[in-house]
C-alpha positions as protocol buffer text, in pm:
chain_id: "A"
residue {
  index: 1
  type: UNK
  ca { x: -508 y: 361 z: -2552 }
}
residue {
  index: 2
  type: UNK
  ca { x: -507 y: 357 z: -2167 }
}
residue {
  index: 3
  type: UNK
  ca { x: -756 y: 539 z: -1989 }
}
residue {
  index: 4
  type: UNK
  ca { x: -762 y: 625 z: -1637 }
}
residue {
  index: 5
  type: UNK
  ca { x: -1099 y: 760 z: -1472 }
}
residue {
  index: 6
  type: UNK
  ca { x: -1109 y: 1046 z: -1239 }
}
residue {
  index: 7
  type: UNK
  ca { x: -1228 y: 1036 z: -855 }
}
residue {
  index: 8
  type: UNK
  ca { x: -1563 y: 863 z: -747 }
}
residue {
  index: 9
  type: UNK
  ca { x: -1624 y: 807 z: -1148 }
}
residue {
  index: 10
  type: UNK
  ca { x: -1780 y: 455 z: -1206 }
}
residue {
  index: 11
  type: UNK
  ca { x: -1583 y: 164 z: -1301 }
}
residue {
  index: 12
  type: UNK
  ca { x: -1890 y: 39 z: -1499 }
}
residue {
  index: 13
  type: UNK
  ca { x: -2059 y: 382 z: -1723 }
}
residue {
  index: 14
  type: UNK
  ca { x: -2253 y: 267 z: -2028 }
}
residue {
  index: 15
  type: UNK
  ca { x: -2206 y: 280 z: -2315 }
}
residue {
  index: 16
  type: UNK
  ca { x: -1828 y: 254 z: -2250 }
}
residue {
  index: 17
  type: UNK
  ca { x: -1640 y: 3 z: -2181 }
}
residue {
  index: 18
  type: UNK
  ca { x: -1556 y: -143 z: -1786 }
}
residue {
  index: 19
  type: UNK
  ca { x: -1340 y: 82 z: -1610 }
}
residue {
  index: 20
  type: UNK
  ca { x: -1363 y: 395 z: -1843 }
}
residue {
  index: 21
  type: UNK
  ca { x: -1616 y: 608 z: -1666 }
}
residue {
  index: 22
  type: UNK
  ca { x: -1794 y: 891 z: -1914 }
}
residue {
  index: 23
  type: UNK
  ca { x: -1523 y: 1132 z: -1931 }
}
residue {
  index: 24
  type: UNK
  ca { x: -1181 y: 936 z: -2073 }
}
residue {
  index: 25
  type: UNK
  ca { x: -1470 y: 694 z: -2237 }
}
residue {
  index: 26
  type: UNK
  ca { x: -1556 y: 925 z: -2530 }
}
residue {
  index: 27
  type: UNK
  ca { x: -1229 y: 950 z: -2577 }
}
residue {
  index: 28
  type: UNK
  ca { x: -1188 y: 596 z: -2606 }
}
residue {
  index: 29
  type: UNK
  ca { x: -1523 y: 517 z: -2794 }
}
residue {
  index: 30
  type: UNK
  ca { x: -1422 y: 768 z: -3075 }
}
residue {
  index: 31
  type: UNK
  ca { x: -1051 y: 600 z: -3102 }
}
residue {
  index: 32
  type: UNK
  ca { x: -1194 y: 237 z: -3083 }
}
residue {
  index: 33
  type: UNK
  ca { x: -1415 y: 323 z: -3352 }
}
residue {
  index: 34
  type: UNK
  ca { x: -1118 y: 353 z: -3543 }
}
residue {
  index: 35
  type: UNK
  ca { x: -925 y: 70 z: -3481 }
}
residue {
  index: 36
  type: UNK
  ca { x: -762 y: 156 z: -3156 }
}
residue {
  index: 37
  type: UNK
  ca { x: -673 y: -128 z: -2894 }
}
residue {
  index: 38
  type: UNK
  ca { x: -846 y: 25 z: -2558 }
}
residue {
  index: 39
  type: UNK
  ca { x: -850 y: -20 z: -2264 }
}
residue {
  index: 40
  type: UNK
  ca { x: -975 y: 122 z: -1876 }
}
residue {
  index: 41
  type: UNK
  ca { x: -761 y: 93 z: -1547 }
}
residue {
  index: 42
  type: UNK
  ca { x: -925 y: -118 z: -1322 }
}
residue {
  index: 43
  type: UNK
  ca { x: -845 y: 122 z: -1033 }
}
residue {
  index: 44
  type: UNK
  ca { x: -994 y: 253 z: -745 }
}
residue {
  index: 45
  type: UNK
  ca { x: -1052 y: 618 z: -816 }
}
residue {
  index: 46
  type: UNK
  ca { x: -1165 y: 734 z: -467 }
}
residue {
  index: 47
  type: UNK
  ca { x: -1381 y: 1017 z: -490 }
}
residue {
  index: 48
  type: UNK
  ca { x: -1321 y: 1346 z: -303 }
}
residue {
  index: 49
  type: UNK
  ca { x: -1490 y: 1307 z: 3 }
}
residue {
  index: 50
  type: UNK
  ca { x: -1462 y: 1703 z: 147 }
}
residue {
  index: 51
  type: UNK
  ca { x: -1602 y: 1797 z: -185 }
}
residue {
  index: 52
  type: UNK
  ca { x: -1979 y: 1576 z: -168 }
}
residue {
  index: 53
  type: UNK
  ca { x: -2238 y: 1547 z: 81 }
}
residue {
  index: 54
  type: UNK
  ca { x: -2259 y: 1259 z: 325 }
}
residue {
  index: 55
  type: UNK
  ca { x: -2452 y: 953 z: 147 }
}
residue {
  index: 56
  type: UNK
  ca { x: -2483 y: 788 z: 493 }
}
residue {
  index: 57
  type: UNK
  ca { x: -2233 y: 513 z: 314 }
}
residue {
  index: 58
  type: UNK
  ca { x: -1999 y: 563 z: 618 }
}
residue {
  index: 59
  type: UNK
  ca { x: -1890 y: 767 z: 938 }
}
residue {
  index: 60
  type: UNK
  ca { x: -1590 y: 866 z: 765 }
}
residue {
  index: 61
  type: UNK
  ca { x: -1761 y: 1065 z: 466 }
}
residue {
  index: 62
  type: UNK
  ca { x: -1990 y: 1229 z: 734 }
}
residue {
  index: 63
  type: UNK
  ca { x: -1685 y: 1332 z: 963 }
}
residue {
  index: 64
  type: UNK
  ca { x: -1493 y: 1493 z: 673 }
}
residue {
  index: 65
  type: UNK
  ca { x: -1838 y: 1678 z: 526 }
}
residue {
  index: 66
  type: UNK
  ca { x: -1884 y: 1811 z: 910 }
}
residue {
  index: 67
  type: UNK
  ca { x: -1498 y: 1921 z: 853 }
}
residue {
  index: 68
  type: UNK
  ca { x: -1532 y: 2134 z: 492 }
}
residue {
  index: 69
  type: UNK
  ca { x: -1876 y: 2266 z: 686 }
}
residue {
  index: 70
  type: UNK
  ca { x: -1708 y: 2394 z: 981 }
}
residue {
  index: 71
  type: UNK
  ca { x: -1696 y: 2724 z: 1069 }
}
residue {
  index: 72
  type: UNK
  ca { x: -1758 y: 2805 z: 1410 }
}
residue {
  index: 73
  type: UNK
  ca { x: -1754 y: 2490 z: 1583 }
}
residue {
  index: 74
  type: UNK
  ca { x: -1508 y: 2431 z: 1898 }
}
residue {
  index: 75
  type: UNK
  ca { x: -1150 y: 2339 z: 1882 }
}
residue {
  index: 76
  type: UNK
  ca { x: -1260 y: 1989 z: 1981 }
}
residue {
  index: 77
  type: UNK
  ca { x: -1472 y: 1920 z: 1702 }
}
residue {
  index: 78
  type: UNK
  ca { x: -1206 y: 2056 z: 1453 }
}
residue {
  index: 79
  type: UNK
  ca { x: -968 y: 1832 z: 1601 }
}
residue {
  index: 80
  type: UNK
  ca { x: -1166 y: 1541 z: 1563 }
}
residue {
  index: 81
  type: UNK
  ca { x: -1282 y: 1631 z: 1196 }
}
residue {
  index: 82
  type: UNK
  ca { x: -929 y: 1701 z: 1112 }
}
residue {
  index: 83
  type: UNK
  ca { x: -825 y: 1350 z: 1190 }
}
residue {
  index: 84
  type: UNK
  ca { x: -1122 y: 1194 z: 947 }
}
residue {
  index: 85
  type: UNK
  ca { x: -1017 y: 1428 z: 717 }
}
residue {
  index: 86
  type: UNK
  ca { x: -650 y: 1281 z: 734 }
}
residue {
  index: 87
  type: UNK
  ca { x: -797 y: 951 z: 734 }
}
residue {
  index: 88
  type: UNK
  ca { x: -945 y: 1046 z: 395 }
}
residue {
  index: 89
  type: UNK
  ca { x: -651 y: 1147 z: 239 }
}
residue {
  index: 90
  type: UNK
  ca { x: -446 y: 857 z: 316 }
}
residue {
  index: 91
  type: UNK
  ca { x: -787 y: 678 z: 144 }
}
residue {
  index: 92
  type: UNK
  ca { x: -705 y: 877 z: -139 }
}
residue {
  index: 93
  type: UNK
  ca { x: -330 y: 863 z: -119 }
}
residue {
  index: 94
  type: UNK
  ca { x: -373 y: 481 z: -134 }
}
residue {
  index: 95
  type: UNK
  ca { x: -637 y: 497 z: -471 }
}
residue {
  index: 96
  type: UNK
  ca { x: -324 y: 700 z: -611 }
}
residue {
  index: 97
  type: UNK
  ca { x: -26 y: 489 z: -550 }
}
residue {
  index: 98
  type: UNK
  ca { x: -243 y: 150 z: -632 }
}
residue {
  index: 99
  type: UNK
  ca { x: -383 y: 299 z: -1010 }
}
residue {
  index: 100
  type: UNK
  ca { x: -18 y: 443 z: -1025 }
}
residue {
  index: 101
  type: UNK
  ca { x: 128 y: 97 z: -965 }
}
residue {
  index: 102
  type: UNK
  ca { x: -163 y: -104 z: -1184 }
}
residue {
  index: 103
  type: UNK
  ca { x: -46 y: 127 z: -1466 }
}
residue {
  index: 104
  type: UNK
  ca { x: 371 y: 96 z: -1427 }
}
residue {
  index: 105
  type: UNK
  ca { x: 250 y: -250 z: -1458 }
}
residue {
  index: 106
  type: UNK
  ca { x: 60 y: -262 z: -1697 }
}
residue {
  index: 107
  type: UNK
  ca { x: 334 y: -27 z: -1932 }
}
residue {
  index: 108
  type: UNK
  ca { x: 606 y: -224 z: -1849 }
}
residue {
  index: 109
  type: UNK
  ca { x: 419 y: -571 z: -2006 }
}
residue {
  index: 110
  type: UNK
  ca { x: 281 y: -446 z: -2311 }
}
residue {
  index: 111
  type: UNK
  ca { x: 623 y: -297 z: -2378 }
}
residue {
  index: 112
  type: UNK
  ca { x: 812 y: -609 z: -2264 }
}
residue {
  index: 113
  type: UNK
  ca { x: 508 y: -795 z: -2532 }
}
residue {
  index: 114
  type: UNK
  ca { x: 543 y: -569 z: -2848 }
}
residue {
  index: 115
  type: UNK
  ca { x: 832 y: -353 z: -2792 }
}
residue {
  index: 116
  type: UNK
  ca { x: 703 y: -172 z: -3085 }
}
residue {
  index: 117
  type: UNK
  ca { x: 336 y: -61 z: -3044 }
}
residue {
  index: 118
  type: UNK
  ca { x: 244 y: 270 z: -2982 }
}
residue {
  index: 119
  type: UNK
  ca { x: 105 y: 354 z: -2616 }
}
residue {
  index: 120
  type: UNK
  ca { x: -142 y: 648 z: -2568 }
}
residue {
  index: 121
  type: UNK
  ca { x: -259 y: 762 z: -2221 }
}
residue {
  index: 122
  type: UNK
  ca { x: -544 y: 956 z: -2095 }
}
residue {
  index: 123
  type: UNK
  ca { x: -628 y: 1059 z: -1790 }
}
residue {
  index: 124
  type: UNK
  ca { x: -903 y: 1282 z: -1633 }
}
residue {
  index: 125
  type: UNK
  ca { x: -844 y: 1466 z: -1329 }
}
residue {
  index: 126
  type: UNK
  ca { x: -781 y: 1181 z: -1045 }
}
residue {
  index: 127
  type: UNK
  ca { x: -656 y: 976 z: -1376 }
}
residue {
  index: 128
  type: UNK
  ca { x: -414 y: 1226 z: -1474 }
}
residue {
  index: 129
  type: UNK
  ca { x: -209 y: 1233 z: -1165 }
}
residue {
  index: 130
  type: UNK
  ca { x: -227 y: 874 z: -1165 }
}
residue {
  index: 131
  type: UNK
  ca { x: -19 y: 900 z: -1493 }
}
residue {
  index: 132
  type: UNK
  ca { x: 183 y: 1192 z: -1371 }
}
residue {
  index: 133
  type: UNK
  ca { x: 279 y: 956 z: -1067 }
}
residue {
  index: 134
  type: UNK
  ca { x: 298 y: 636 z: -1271 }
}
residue {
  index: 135
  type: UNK
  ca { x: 576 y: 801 z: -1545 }
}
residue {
  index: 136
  type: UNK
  ca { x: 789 y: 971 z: -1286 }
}
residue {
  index: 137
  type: UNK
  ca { x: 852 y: 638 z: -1116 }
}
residue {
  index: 138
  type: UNK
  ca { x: 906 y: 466 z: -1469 }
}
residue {
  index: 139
  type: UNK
  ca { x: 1158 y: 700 z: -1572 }
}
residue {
  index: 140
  type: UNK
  ca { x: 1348 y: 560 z: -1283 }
}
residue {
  index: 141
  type: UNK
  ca { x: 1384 y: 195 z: -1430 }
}
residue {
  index: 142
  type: UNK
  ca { x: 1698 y: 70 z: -1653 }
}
residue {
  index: 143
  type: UNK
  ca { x: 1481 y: 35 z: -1993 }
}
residue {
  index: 144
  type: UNK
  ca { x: 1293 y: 385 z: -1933 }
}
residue {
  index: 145
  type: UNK
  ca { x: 1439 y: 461 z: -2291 }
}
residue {
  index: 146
  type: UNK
  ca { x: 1272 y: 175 z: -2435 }
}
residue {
  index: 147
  type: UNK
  ca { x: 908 y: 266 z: -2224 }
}
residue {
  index: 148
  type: UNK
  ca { x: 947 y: 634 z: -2333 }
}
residue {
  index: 149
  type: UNK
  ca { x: 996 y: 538 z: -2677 }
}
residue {
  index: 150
  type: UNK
  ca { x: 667 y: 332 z: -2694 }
}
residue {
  index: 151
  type: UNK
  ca { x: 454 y: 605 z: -2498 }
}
residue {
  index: 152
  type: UNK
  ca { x: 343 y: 824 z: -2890 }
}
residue {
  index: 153
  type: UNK
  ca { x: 94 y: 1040 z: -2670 }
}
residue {
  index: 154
  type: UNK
  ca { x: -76 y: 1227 z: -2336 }
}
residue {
  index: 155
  type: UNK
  ca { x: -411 y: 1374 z: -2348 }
}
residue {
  index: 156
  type: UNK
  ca { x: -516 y: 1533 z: -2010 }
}
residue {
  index: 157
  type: UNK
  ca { x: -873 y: 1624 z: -1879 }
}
residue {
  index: 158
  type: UNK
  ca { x: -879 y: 1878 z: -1574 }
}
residue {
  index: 159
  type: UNK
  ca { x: -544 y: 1798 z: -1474 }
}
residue {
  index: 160
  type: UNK
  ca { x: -462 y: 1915 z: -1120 }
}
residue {
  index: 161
  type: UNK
  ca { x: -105 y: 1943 z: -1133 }
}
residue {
  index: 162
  type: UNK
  ca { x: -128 y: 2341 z: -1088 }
}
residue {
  index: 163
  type: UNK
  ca { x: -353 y: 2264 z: -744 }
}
residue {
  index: 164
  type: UNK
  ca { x: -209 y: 1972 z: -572 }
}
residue {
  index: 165
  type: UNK
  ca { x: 160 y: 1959 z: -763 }
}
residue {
  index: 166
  type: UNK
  ca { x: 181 y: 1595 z: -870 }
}
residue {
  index: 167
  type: UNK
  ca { x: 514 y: 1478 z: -1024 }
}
residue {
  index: 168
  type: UNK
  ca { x: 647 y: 1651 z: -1349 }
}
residue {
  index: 169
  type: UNK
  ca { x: 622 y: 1478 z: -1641 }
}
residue {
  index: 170
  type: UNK
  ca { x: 959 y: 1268 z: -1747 }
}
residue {
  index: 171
  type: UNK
  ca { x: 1187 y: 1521 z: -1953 }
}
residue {
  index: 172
  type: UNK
  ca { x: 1122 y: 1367 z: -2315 }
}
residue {
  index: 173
  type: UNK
  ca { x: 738 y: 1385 z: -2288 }
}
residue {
  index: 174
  type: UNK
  ca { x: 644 y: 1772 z: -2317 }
}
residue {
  index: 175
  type: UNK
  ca { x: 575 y: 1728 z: -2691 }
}
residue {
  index: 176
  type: UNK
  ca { x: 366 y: 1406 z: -2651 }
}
residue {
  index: 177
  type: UNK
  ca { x: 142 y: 1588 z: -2448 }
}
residue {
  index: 178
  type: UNK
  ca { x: -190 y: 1803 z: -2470 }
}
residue {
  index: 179
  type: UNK
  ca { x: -459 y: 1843 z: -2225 }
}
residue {
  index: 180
  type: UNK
  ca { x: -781 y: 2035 z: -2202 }
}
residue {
  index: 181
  type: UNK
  ca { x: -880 y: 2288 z: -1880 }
}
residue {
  index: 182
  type: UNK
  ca { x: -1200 y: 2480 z: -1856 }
}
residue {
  index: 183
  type: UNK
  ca { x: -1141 y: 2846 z: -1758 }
}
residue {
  index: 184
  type: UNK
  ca { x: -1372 y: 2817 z: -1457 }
}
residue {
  index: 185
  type: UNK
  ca { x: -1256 y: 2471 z: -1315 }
}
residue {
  index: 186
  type: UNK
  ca { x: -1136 y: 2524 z: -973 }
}
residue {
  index: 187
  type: UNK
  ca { x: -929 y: 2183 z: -972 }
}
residue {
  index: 188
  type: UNK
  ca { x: -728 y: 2280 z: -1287 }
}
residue {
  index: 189
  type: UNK
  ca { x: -687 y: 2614 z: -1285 }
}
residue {
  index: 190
  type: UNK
  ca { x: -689 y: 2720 z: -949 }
}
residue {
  index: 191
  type: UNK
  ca { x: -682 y: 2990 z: -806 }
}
residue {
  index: 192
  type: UNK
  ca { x: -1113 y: 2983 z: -621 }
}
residue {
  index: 193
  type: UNK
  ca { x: -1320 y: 3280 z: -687 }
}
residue {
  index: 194
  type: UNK
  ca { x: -1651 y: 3324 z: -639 }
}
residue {
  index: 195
  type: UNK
  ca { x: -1800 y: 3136 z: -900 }
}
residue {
  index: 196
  type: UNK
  ca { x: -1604 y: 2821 z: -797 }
}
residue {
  index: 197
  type: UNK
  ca { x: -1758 y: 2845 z: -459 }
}
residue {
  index: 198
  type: UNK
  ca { x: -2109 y: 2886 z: -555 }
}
residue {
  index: 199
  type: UNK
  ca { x: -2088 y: 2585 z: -845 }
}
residue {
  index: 200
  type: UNK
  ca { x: -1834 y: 2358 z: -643 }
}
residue {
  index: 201
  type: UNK
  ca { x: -1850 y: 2442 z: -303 }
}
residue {
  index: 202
  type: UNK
  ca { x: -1922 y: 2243 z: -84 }
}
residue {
  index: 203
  type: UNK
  ca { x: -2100 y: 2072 z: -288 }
}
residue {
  index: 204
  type: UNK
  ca { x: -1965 y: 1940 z: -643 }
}
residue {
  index: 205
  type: UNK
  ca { x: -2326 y: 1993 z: -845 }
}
residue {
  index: 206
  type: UNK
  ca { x: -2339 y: 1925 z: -1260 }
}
residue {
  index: 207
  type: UNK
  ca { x: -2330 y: 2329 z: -1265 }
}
residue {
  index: 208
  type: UNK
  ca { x: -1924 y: 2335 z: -1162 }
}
residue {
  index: 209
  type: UNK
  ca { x: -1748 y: 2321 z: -1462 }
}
residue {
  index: 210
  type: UNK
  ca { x: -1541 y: 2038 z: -1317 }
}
residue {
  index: 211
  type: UNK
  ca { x: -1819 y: 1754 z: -1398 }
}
residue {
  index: 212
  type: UNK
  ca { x: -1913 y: 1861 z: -1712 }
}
residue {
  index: 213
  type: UNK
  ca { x: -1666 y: 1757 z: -1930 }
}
residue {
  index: 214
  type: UNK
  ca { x: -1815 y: 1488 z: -2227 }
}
residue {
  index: 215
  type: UNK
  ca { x: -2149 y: 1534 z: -2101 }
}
residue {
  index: 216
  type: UNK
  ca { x: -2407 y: 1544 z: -2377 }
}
residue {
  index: 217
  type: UNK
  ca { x: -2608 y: 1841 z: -2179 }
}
residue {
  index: 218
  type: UNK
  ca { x: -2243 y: 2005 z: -2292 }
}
residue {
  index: 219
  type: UNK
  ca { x: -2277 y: 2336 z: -2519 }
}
residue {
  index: 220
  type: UNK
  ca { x: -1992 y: 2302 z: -2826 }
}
residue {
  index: 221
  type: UNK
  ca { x: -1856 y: 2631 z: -2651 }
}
residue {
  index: 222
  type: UNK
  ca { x: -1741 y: 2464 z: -2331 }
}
residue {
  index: 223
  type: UNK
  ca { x: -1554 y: 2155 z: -2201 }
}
residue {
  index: 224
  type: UNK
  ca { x: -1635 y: 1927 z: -2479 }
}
residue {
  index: 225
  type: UNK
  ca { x: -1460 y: 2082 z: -2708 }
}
residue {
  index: 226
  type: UNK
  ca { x: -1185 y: 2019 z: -2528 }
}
residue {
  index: 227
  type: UNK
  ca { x: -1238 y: 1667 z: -2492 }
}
residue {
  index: 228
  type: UNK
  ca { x: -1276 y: 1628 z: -2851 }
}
residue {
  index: 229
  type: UNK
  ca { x: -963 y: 1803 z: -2877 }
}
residue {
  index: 230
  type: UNK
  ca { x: -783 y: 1560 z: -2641 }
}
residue {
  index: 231
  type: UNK
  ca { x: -915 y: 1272 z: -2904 }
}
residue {
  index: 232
  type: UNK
  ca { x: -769 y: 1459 z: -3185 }
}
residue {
  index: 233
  type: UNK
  ca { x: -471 y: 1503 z: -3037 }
}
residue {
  index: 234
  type: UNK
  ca { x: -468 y: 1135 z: -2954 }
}
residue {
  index: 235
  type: UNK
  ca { x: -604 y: 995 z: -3260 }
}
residue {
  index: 236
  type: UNK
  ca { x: -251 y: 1205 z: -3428 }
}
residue {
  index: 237
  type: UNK
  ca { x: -34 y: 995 z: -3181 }
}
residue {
  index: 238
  type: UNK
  ca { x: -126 y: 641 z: -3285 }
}
């Protein structure tokens, strides 16, 4: 199993192993615990800057908060924010395309290794577009049969493929797949109402249903379920 945390998760989040975070790690505690090879992308993950409060970590993260706070401020100062906020995203276009290409990699030699292991991936929010993006460009390559073959499964956490339309998934894949979306999370399943604003915005807090998925604080009758189900689905695959 390859797991792939989402955006400003921790590359070190006990008890899991490095590079995991706490959402995709249950998922790969329960499958290790069971035999499963696992194993965390040693990406980035840049967080979502216009969604947190300034830490005072940089000018950049303060620039881009002053941005998603702006509302009557003069065309000057939108300008200006604007351009951090552009900054940002190539930040954030760059964690993308480097955990995209650590993860083509990182296919492409365990299938060239043991052409006949079974390859499950799992990615949470950030993570899952990092997949999205990773498969697309591997279904471009000469032995994409061969790497298609050797992928069994896709579980998804808070995938944001209906908010910020990432690549489709590879034809061949659709049944290999299953993910897990709150009702309430904004980032995968858009559109914002009022609820989203007051849990999420501008602020992400533990109330928006976004962060709470795997949490322990979790009631049975919200996100973790769906987490768990993501492991079953998983734990099918292999």
């Amino acid at each position: 199993m390859i797991g792939v945390r989402g955006s400003g998760e921790p590359a070190l989040q006990a008890p899991y192993d490095t590079n995991f975070g706490p959402t995709v790690g249950a998922i790969g505690e329960d499958l290790k615990s069971e035999g499963a090879l696992v194993y965390g992308l040693p990406y980035e993950a840049a967080k979502v800057a216009p969604f947190e409060a300034p830490t005072g970590q940089g000018e950049l993260e303060a620039q881009v908060w002053k941005y998603w706070r702006l509302a009557d401020g003069s065309r000057a100062q939108a300008a200006e924010a604007a351009r951090n906020l552009t900054a940002w995203a190539l930040r954030f276009g760059d964690s993308l395309r480097g955990g995209s290409e650590q993860l083509q990699g990182d296919i492409i030699t365990r299938v060239a290794q043991c052409p006949n292991q079974k390859i499950v991936l799992t990615g949470y929010s950030q993570g899952a577009w990092v997949i999205r993006k990773a498969l697309d460009a591997l279904s471009h390559l000469p032995n994409w049969n061969q790497i298609k073959d050797s992928i069994s499964g896709i579980g998804f956490v808070a995938d944001p493929d209906h908010l910020l339309a990432p690549p489709e998934l590879p034809k061949g894949l659709e049944d290999r797949t299953s993910g897990v979306c709150a009702p309430d999370d904004p980032v995968c399943n858009p559109p914002f109402t009022a609820a989203h604003s007051e849990r999420c915005f501008p602020e992400l807090t533990i109330l928006c249903s976004h962060l709470r998925y795997g949490t322990e604080s979790t009631p049975q009758t919200e996100p973790k379920t769906g987490v768990q189900a993501v492991t079953d689905f998983l734990r099918k695959r292999l």
